[in-house]
C-alpha positions as CSV (number, residue, x, y, z in Angstrom):
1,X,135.6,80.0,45.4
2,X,138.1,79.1,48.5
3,X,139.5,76.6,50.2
4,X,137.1,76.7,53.2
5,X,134.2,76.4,50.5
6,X,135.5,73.9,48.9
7,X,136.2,71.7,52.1
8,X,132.6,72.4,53.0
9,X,131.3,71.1,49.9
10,X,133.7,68.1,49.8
11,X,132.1,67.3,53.4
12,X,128.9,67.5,52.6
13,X,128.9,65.3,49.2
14,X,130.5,62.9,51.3
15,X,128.2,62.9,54.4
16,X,124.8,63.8,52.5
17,X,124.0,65.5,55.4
18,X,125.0,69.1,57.2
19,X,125.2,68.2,60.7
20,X,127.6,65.2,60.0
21,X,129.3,67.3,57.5
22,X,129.8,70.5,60.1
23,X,130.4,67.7,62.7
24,X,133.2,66.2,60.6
25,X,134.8,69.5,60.2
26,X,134.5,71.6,63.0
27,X,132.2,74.0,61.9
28,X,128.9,75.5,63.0
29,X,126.1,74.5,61.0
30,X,125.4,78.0,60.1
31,X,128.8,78.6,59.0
32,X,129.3,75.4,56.6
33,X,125.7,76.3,55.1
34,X,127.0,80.1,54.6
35,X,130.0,78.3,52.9
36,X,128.2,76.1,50.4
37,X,125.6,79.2,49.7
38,X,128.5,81.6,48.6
39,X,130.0,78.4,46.6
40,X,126.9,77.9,44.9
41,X,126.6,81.6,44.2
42,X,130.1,81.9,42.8
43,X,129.4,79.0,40.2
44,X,125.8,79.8,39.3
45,X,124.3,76.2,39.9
46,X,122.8,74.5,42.8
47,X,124.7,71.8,44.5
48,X,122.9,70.0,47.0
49,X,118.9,69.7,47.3
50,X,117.6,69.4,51.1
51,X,115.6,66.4,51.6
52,X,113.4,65.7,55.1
53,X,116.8,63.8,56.2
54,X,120.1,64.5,55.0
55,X,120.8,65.9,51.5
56,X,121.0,65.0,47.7
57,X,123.5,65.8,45.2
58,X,122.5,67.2,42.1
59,X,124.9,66.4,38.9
60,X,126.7,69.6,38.9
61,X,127.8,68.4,42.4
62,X,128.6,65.0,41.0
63,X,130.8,66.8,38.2
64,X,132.5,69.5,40.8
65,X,133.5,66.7,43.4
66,X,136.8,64.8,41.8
67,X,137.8,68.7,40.7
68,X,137.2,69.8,44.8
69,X,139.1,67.2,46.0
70,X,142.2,67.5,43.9
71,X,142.3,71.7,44.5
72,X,142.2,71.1,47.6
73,X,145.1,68.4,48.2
74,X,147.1,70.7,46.2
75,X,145.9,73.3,48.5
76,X,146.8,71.4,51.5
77,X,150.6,70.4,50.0
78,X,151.0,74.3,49.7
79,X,150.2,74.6,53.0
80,X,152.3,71.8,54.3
81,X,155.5,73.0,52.2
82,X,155.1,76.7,53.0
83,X,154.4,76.5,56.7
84,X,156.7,77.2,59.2
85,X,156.2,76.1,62.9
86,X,155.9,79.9,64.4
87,X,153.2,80.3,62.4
88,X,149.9,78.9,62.7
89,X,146.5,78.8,60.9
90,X,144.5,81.6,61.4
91,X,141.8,81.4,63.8
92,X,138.8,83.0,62.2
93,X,136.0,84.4,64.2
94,X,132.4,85.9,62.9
95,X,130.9,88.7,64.1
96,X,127.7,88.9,63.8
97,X,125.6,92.5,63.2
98,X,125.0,95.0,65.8
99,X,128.0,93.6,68.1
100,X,129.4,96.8,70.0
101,X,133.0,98.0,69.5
102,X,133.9,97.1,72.6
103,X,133.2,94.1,72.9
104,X,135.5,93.1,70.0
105,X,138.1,94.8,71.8
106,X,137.4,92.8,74.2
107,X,137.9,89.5,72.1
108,X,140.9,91.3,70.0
109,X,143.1,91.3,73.5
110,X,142.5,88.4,74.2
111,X,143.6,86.6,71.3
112,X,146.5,89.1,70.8
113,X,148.1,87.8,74.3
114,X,148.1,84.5,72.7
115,X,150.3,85.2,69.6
116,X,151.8,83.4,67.8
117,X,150.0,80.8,68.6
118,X,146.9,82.2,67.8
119,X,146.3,84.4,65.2
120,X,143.0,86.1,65.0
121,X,141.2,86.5,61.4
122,X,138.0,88.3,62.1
123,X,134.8,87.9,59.7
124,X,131.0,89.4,59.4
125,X,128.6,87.3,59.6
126,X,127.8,84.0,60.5
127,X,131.2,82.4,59.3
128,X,134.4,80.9,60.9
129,X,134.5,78.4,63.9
130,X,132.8,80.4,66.0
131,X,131.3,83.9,66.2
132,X,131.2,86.7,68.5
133,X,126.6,87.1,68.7
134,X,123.9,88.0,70.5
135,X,122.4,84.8,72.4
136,X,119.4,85.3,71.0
137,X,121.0,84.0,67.5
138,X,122.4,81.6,69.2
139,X,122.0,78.2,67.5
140,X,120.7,74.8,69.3
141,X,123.5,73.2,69.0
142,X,125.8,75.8,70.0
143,X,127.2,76.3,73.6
144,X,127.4,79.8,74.1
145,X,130.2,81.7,76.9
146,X,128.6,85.6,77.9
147,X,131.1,88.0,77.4
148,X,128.9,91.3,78.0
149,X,125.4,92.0,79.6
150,X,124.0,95.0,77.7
151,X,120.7,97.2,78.6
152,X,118.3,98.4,76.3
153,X,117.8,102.4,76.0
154,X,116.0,104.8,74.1
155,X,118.1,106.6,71.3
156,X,116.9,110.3,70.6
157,X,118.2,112.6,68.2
158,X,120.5,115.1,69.5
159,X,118.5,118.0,68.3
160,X,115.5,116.8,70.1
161,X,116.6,119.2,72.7
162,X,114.7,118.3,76.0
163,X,111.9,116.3,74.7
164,X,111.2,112.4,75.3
165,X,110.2,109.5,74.0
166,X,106.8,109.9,74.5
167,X,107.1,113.1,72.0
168,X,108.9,110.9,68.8
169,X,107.4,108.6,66.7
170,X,109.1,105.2,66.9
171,X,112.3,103.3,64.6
172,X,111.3,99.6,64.6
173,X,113.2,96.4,63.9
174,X,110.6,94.1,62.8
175,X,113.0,91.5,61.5
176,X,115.4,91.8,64.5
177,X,115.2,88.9,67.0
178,X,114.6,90.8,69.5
179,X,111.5,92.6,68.1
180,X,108.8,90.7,69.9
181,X,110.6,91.5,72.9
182,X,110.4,95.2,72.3
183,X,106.9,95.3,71.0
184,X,105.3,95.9,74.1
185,X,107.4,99.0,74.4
186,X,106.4,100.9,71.5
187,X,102.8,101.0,72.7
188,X,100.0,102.1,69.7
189,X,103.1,103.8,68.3
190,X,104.8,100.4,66.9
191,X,101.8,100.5,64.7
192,X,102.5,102.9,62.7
193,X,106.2,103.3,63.1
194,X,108.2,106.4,61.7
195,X,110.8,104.0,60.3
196,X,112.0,100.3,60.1
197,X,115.6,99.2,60.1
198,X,117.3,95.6,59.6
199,X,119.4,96.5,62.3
200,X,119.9,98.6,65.8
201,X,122.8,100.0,63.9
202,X,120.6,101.1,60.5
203,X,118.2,102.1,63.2
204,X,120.6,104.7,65.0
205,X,121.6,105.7,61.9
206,X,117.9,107.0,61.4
207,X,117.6,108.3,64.6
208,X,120.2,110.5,63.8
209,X,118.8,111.9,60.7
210,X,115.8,113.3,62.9
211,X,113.5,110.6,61.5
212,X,112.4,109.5,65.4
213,X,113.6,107.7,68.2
214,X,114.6,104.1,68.5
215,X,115.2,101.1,71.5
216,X,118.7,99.9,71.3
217,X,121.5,98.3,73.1
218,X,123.6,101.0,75.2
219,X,126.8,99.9,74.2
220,X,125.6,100.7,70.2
221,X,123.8,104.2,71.3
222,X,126.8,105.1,73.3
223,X,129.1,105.1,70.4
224,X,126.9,106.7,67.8
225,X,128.1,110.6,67.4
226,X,124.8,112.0,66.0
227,X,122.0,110.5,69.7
228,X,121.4,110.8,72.6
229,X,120.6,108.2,75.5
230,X,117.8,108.0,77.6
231,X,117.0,104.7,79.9
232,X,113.7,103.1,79.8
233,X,111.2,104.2,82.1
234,X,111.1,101.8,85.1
235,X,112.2,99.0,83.1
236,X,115.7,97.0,82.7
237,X,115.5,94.8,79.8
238,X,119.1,93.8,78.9
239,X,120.4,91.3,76.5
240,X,123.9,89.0,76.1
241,X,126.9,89.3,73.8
242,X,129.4,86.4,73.8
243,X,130.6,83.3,72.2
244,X,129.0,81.0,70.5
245,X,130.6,77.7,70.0
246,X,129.9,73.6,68.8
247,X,131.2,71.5,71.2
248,X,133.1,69.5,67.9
249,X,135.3,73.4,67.3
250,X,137.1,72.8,70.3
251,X,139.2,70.8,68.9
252,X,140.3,73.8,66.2
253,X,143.4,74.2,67.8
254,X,143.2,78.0,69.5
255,X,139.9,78.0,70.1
256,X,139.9,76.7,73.6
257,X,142.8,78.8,74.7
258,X,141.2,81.5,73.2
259,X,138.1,80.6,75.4
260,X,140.1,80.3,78.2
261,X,141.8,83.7,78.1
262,X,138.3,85.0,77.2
263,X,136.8,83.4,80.7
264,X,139.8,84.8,82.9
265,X,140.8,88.1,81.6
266,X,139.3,91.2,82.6
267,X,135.2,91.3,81.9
Protein backbone atom coordinates (compact mmCIF):
# COMPACT_ATOMS: atom_id res chain seq x y z
CA UNK A 1 0.00 0.00 0.00
CA UNK A 2 0.91 3.89 -0.58
CA UNK A 3 0.26 7.04 0.47
CA UNK A 4 -2.13 7.95 -2.40
CA UNK A 5 -4.05 4.67 -1.46
CA UNK A 6 -4.26 5.28 1.70
CA UNK A 7 -5.53 9.01 1.29
CA UNK A 8 -8.16 7.49 -1.05
CA UNK A 9 -9.43 5.25 1.41
CA UNK A 10 -9.33 7.76 4.26
CA UNK A 11 -11.68 9.96 1.87
CA UNK A 12 -13.94 7.60 1.14
CA UNK A 13 -14.65 6.18 4.84
CA UNK A 14 -15.14 9.67 5.61
CA UNK A 15 -17.50 10.71 2.73
CA UNK A 16 -19.29 7.13 2.21
CA UNK A 17 -19.45 8.05 -1.15
CA UNK A 18 -16.84 8.18 -4.33
CA UNK A 19 -17.85 11.34 -6.00
CA UNK A 20 -17.57 13.41 -2.66
CA UNK A 21 -14.60 11.50 -1.84
CA UNK A 22 -12.71 12.12 -5.46
CA UNK A 23 -14.34 15.65 -5.18
CA UNK A 24 -12.65 16.23 -1.82
CA UNK A 25 -9.42 15.25 -3.17
CA UNK A 26 -8.90 16.09 -6.50
CA UNK A 27 -9.12 13.05 -8.18
CA UNK A 28 -10.96 11.44 -11.02
CA UNK A 29 -13.45 9.05 -10.06
CA UNK A 30 -11.73 6.36 -12.00
CA UNK A 31 -8.51 7.04 -10.44
CA UNK A 32 -9.55 7.06 -6.58
CA UNK A 33 -11.65 3.70 -7.42
CA UNK A 34 -8.28 2.32 -9.17
CA UNK A 35 -6.62 3.36 -5.77
CA UNK A 36 -9.01 1.71 -3.32
CA UNK A 37 -9.07 -1.56 -5.78
CA UNK A 38 -5.15 -1.98 -5.59
CA UNK A 39 -5.54 -1.19 -1.68
CA UNK A 40 -8.00 -3.82 -1.28
CA UNK A 41 -5.91 -6.15 -3.40
CA UNK A 42 -2.77 -5.53 -1.43
CA UNK A 43 -4.55 -6.43 1.95
CA UNK A 44 -6.76 -9.33 0.73
CA UNK A 45 -10.17 -7.97 2.18
CA UNK A 46 -12.89 -5.84 0.89
CA UNK A 47 -13.26 -2.40 2.20
CA UNK A 48 -16.17 -0.65 1.07
CA UNK A 49 -19.58 -2.31 -0.29
CA UNK A 50 -21.40 -0.11 -3.02
CA UNK A 51 -24.87 0.63 -2.11
CA UNK A 52 -27.60 2.43 -4.75
CA UNK A 53 -26.25 5.80 -3.04
CA UNK A 54 -22.98 6.27 -1.56
CA UNK A 55 -21.07 3.42 0.13
CA UNK A 56 -20.76 1.20 3.29
CA UNK A 57 -17.88 0.25 5.29
CA UNK A 58 -17.31 -3.16 6.12
CA UNK A 59 -15.36 -3.86 9.59
CA UNK A 60 -11.99 -4.43 8.15
CA UNK A 61 -12.48 -0.77 6.91
CA UNK A 62 -13.62 0.14 10.38
CA UNK A 63 -10.33 -1.63 11.83
CA UNK A 64 -7.84 -0.02 8.95
CA UNK A 65 -9.24 3.65 9.42
CA UNK A 66 -7.44 5.01 12.84
CA UNK A 67 -4.11 2.97 11.36
CA UNK A 68 -4.61 5.10 7.71
CA UNK A 69 -4.90 8.14 9.26
CA UNK A 70 -1.97 8.10 11.60
CA UNK A 71 0.48 6.63 8.45
CA UNK A 72 -0.51 9.10 6.73
CA UNK A 73 0.11 12.23 9.19
CA UNK A 74 3.40 10.77 9.67
CA UNK A 75 3.57 10.63 6.00
CA UNK A 76 2.71 14.15 5.59
CA UNK A 77 5.32 15.47 8.59
CA UNK A 78 7.99 13.57 6.35
CA UNK A 79 6.95 15.46 3.62
CA UNK A 80 6.82 18.76 5.38
CA UNK A 81 10.32 18.35 7.10
CA UNK A 82 12.12 16.99 4.01
CA UNK A 83 10.74 19.41 1.44
CA UNK A 84 12.57 22.09 0.09
CA UNK A 85 10.84 25.04 -1.81
CA UNK A 86 12.68 24.18 -5.43
CA UNK A 87 11.09 21.22 -5.31
CA UNK A 88 7.60 20.36 -5.73
CA UNK A 89 5.21 17.35 -5.64
CA UNK A 90 5.15 15.43 -8.50
CA UNK A 91 2.53 15.84 -10.96
CA UNK A 92 1.35 12.44 -11.96
CA UNK A 93 -0.35 11.85 -15.21
CA UNK A 94 -2.08 8.41 -16.61
CA UNK A 95 -1.70 7.18 -19.76
CA UNK A 96 -4.12 5.26 -20.89
CA UNK A 97 -3.55 2.05 -23.53
CA UNK A 98 -2.91 2.54 -27.16
CA UNK A 99 -1.83 6.35 -26.71
CA UNK A 100 0.79 7.00 -29.58
CA UNK A 101 4.46 7.83 -28.77
CA UNK A 102 4.10 11.02 -29.88
CA UNK A 103 1.76 12.29 -28.40
CA UNK A 104 3.45 11.72 -25.01
CA UNK A 105 6.20 13.66 -26.40
CA UNK A 106 4.00 15.91 -26.90
CA UNK A 107 2.85 16.25 -23.16
CA UNK A 108 6.65 15.31 -21.91
CA UNK A 109 7.72 19.00 -23.42
CA UNK A 110 5.39 20.58 -22.21
CA UNK A 111 5.68 19.88 -18.73
CA UNK A 112 9.62 19.84 -19.04
CA UNK A 113 9.47 23.79 -19.96
CA UNK A 114 7.81 24.09 -16.70
CA UNK A 115 10.45 22.68 -14.31
CA UNK A 116 10.86 22.95 -11.41
CA UNK A 117 7.83 23.80 -10.84
CA UNK A 118 6.32 20.97 -12.34
CA UNK A 119 7.66 17.80 -12.23
CA UNK A 120 6.06 15.18 -14.38
CA UNK A 121 5.53 11.50 -12.89
CA UNK A 122 3.88 9.53 -15.68
CA UNK A 123 1.57 6.36 -14.94
CA UNK A 124 -0.40 3.50 -17.06
CA UNK A 125 -3.59 3.37 -16.67
CA UNK A 126 -6.35 5.19 -15.34
CA UNK A 127 -4.38 6.74 -12.30
CA UNK A 128 -3.11 10.26 -11.27
CA UNK A 129 -4.97 13.62 -11.63
CA UNK A 130 -5.53 13.39 -14.87
CA UNK A 131 -4.70 11.12 -17.84
CA UNK A 132 -3.48 11.45 -21.36
CA UNK A 133 -6.85 9.12 -23.31
CA UNK A 134 -8.82 8.55 -26.00
CA UNK A 135 -12.22 10.72 -25.73
CA UNK A 136 -13.96 7.96 -26.20
CA UNK A 137 -12.92 6.79 -22.37
CA UNK A 138 -13.51 9.85 -21.44
CA UNK A 139 -15.54 9.97 -18.23
CA UNK A 140 -18.91 12.17 -17.66
CA UNK A 141 -17.64 14.10 -15.39
CA UNK A 142 -14.41 14.83 -16.97
CA UNK A 143 -13.62 17.94 -19.19
CA UNK A 144 -11.53 16.77 -21.84
CA UNK A 145 -8.67 19.31 -23.92
CA UNK A 146 -7.85 17.48 -27.73
CA UNK A 147 -4.32 17.26 -28.14
CA UNK A 148 -4.21 15.05 -31.39
CA UNK A 149 -6.82 14.17 -34.20
CA UNK A 150 -5.79 10.67 -35.38
CA UNK A 151 -7.21 8.60 -38.61
CA UNK A 152 -7.98 5.18 -38.72
CA UNK A 153 -5.98 2.85 -41.34
CA UNK A 154 -5.64 -0.55 -42.28
CA UNK A 155 -2.50 -2.37 -40.84
CA UNK A 156 -1.05 -5.19 -43.29
CA UNK A 157 1.69 -7.29 -42.74
CA UNK A 158 4.79 -6.38 -44.42
CA UNK A 159 5.15 -9.65 -46.25
CA UNK A 160 1.80 -9.31 -47.68
CA UNK A 161 3.54 -7.91 -50.62
CA UNK A 162 0.95 -6.09 -52.93
CA UNK A 163 -2.19 -7.53 -51.65
CA UNK A 164 -5.10 -5.60 -49.77
CA UNK A 165 -7.46 -5.71 -47.34
CA UNK A 166 -9.96 -7.31 -49.10
CA UNK A 167 -7.38 -10.38 -49.46
CA UNK A 168 -6.71 -10.90 -45.27
CA UNK A 169 -8.85 -12.08 -42.85
CA UNK A 170 -9.65 -9.51 -40.12
CA UNK A 171 -7.82 -8.57 -36.25
CA UNK A 172 -10.77 -7.43 -34.17
CA UNK A 173 -11.09 -5.51 -30.87
CA UNK A 174 -14.28 -6.55 -29.61
CA UNK A 175 -13.72 -5.07 -26.15
CA UNK A 176 -12.21 -1.82 -27.55
CA UNK A 177 -14.49 1.16 -27.36
CA UNK A 178 -14.27 1.86 -30.52
CA UNK A 179 -15.38 -1.54 -31.85
CA UNK A 180 -18.93 -0.77 -32.73
CA UNK A 181 -17.57 1.97 -34.62
CA UNK A 182 -15.47 -0.31 -36.67
CA UNK A 183 -17.91 -3.00 -37.11
CA UNK A 184 -19.36 -1.86 -40.10
CA UNK A 185 -15.92 -2.02 -41.64
CA UNK A 186 -15.09 -5.55 -41.30
CA UNK A 187 -18.09 -6.57 -43.43
CA UNK A 188 -19.03 -10.65 -43.15
CA UNK A 189 -15.41 -10.84 -42.25
CA UNK A 190 -15.83 -9.53 -38.52
CA UNK A 191 -17.72 -12.61 -38.19
CA UNK A 192 -15.42 -14.90 -38.18
CA UNK A 193 -12.29 -12.86 -37.40
CA UNK A 194 -8.68 -14.25 -37.81
CA UNK A 195 -7.90 -12.84 -34.40
CA UNK A 196 -9.06 -10.70 -31.43
CA UNK A 197 -6.84 -8.35 -29.42
CA UNK A 198 -7.59 -6.17 -26.09
CA UNK A 199 -5.85 -3.54 -27.75
CA UNK A 200 -4.79 -1.75 -31.28
CA UNK A 201 -1.43 -2.28 -29.97
CA UNK A 202 -1.89 -6.38 -29.15
CA UNK A 203 -3.62 -6.12 -32.44
CA UNK A 204 -0.52 -4.78 -34.52
CA UNK A 205 1.40 -7.00 -32.82
CA UNK A 206 -0.66 -9.84 -34.55
CA UNK A 207 -0.70 -8.28 -37.69
CA UNK A 208 2.79 -8.54 -37.68
CA UNK A 209 3.01 -12.16 -37.06
CA UNK A 210 1.17 -12.74 -40.45
CA UNK A 211 -2.02 -13.67 -38.66
CA UNK A 212 -4.23 -10.90 -40.79
CA UNK A 213 -4.80 -7.41 -41.13
CA UNK A 214 -6.28 -5.00 -38.58
CA UNK A 215 -8.04 -1.13 -38.36
CA UNK A 216 -5.97 1.04 -36.17
CA UNK A 217 -5.06 4.47 -35.35
CA UNK A 218 -2.14 5.85 -37.88
CA UNK A 219 -0.08 7.32 -35.29
CA UNK A 220 0.17 3.40 -33.62
CA UNK A 221 0.56 1.68 -37.27
CA UNK A 222 3.17 4.26 -38.14
CA UNK A 223 5.42 3.26 -35.44
CA UNK A 224 5.16 -0.47 -35.48
CA UNK A 225 8.43 -1.95 -37.46
CA UNK A 226 6.91 -5.28 -38.54
CA UNK A 227 3.23 -3.35 -40.98
CA UNK A 228 2.37 -1.70 -43.33
CA UNK A 229 -0.27 1.22 -43.76
CA UNK A 230 -2.96 1.41 -46.13
CA UNK A 231 -5.89 4.24 -45.72
CA UNK A 232 -9.44 3.25 -45.73
CA UNK A 233 -11.20 3.10 -48.88
CA UNK A 234 -13.22 6.35 -49.32
CA UNK A 235 -13.63 6.76 -45.73
CA UNK A 236 -11.95 9.12 -42.92
CA UNK A 237 -13.02 7.97 -39.68
CA UNK A 238 -10.58 9.65 -37.10
CA UNK A 239 -10.63 9.66 -33.48
CA UNK A 240 -9.17 12.23 -30.38
CA UNK A 241 -6.19 11.93 -28.01
CA UNK A 242 -6.00 14.48 -25.23
CA UNK A 243 -6.59 15.45 -21.71
CA UNK A 244 -8.92 14.39 -19.63
CA UNK A 245 -9.58 16.38 -16.55
CA UNK A 246 -12.32 17.04 -13.30
CA UNK A 247 -12.96 20.46 -13.03
CA UNK A 248 -12.05 19.92 -8.90
CA UNK A 249 -7.90 18.86 -10.24
CA UNK A 250 -7.39 22.13 -11.24
CA UNK A 251 -6.68 23.18 -8.25
CA UNK A 252 -3.61 20.37 -8.06
CA UNK A 253 -1.21 22.89 -8.26
CA UNK A 254 0.64 22.25 -12.00
CA UNK A 255 -2.00 21.07 -13.57
CA UNK A 256 -3.41 24.25 -14.99
CA UNK A 257 -0.12 25.51 -16.19
CA UNK A 258 0.49 22.34 -17.49
CA UNK A 259 -2.85 22.76 -19.46
CA UNK A 260 -1.97 25.99 -20.38
CA UNK A 261 1.39 25.27 -21.97
CA UNK A 262 -0.40 22.14 -23.50
CA UNK A 263 -3.16 24.71 -25.28
CA UNK A 264 -0.39 27.17 -26.56
CA UNK A 265 2.64 25.20 -27.50
CA UNK A 266 3.08 23.76 -30.81
CA UNK A 267 0.09 21.13 -31.86
Amino acid sequence: MDYRQLRAFIAVFEERNITAAARSIHLSQPALSGSIKALEQALGTTLFVRQARGVEVTEDARALYPDAQRMVADAARLFTRFKHDRVREPLQIGVEHDVGSGVVKQLVIAAAALQPAVRLHLVNGCMGVARLASEDLRCEDELFMPLHSDPFVIALPLAAGDHSAADARWITCPGHTSHQRLLPLYGSGGDAPAGEAETFALALAMVAAEIGAAIVPRSLAEEHPGVRVQALPQLDMRRRIGLCYSAQALEVEGLGRLRDALQNGPG
